[in-house]
N, C-alpha and C positions, 0 to 999 in steps of 0.2 A: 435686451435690445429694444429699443423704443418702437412702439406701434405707431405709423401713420394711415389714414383717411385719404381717398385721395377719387375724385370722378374722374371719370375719363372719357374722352369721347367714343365712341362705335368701333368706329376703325381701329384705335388703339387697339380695343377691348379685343377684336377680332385678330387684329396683328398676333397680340399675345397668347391666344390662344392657338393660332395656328403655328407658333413656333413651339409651345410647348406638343402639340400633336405629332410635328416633325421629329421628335426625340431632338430639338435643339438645349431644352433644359429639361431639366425631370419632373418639374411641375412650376405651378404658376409663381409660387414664392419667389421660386430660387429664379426666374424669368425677370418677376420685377426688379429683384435686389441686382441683378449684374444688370439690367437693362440702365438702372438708374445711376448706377456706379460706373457705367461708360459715358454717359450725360452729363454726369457732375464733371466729371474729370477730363470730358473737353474743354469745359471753363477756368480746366485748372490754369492758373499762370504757367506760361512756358519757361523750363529748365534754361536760362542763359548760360554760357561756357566762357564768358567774359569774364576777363579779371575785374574784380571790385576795384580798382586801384586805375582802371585806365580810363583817360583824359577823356572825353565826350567829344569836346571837339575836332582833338587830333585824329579821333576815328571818323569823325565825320569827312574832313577835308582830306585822309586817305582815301576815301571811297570813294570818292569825286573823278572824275576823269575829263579832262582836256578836252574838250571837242578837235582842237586841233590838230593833236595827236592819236588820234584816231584812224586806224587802217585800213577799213572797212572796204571793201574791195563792191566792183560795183554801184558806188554811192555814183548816183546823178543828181543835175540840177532839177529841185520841184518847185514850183511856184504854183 
């Protein structure tokens, strides 16, 4: 497993400590490694459920909706 270096500011420092004190992780290793492994992988790109295959535009102008055709109940005039 590769070793990294890494400063940190106070608060961090203190964060990590006081979660490893909680019994949140078993010690500080194992704190860093999942702490960072939750931070990488909110950058990760998000899983799309899109067919590769469909048209860009056609979804676009599906999504679209008519203002005119709108039911909204309550709408008044705003100026």
């Amino acid at each position: 497993m590769p070793e990294v270096e890494v400063s940190l500011p106070d608060r961090i420092d203190s964060e990590i400590a006081r979660l490893v004190d909680q019994g949140e992780f078993l010690n500080r290793e194992q704190a860093v490694e999942e702490l960072l492994s939750m931070g990488v992988s909110a950058y990760a790109p998000a899983e799309t459920t899109d067919e590769p295959d469909e048209d860009l535009f056609t979804q676009m102008t599906d999504d679209q909706q008519d203002p005119a055709a709108r039911t909204d109940e309550g709408d008044d005039y705003a100026f």
